[in-house]
C-alpha positions as a printed Julia matrix, in Angstrom:
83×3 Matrix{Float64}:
 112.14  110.88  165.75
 114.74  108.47  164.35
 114.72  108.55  160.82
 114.86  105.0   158.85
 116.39  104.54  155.29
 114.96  103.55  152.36
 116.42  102.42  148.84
 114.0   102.37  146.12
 115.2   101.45  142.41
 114.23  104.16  140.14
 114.74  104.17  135.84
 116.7   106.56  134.38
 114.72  109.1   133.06
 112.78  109.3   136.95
 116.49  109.81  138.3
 117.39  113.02  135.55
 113.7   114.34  136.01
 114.38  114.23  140.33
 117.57  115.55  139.6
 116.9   117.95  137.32
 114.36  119.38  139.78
 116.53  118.9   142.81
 119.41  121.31  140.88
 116.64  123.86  140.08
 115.3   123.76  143.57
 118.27  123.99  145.41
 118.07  120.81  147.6
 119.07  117.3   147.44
 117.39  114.4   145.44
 115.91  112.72  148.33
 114.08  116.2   149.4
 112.21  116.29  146.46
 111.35  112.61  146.25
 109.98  112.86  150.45
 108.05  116.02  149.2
 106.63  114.1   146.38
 105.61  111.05  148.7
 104.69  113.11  151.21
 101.68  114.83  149.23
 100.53  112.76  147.04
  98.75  110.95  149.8
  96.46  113.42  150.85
  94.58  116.16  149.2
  96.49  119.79  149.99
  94.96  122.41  149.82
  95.8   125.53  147.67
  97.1   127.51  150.49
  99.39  125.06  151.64
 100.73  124.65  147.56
 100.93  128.41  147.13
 103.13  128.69  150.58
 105.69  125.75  149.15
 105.42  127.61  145.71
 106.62  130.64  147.66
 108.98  129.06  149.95
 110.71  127.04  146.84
 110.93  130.34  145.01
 112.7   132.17  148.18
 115.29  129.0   148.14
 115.95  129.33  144.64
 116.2   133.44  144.09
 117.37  134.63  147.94
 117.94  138.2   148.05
 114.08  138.88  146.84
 111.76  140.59  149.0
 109.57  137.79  149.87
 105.99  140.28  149.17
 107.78  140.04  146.2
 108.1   136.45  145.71
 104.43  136.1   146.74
 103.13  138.33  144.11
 105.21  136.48  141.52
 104.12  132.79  142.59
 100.54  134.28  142.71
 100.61  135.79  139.12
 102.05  132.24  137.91
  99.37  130.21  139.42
  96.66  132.15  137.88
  98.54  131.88  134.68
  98.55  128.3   134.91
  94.99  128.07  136.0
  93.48  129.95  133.32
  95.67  128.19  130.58
């Protein structure tokens, strides 16, 4: 599939939060803005955010056993939940 480009004008404070995010996720700018359009479309379901919570943390801290990773991402969204 051919991919098309896209320029879309975006204030300054959007461009240090995407960037600021990009830098802690470990991929570019324009990753994080196609995640962001590409789920905010459509309702996802919690397994699919818990695997991208685990598969962001196993970009960002390599080296971790991922049963690891999984326990840790779990732990944090119940956290969050419950708060």
């Amino acid at each position: 599939m051919a991919k098309v480009e896209l320029r879309v004008p975006f204030q300054e404070k959007d461009v240090q939060e995407l960037s600021k995010a990009a830098k802690l996720l470990k991929v570019k700018m324009s990753e994080v803005i196609r995640q962001r359009v590409l789920t905010s479309h459509r309702p996802v379901s919690d397994r699919e955010r818990y695997a991208y919570c685990v598969e962001q943390a196993a970009r960002a801290v390599p080296g971790i056993p991922r049963a690891q990773l999984e326990q840790i991402v779990g732990t944090t969204i119940v956290a969050l939940h419950h708060n």
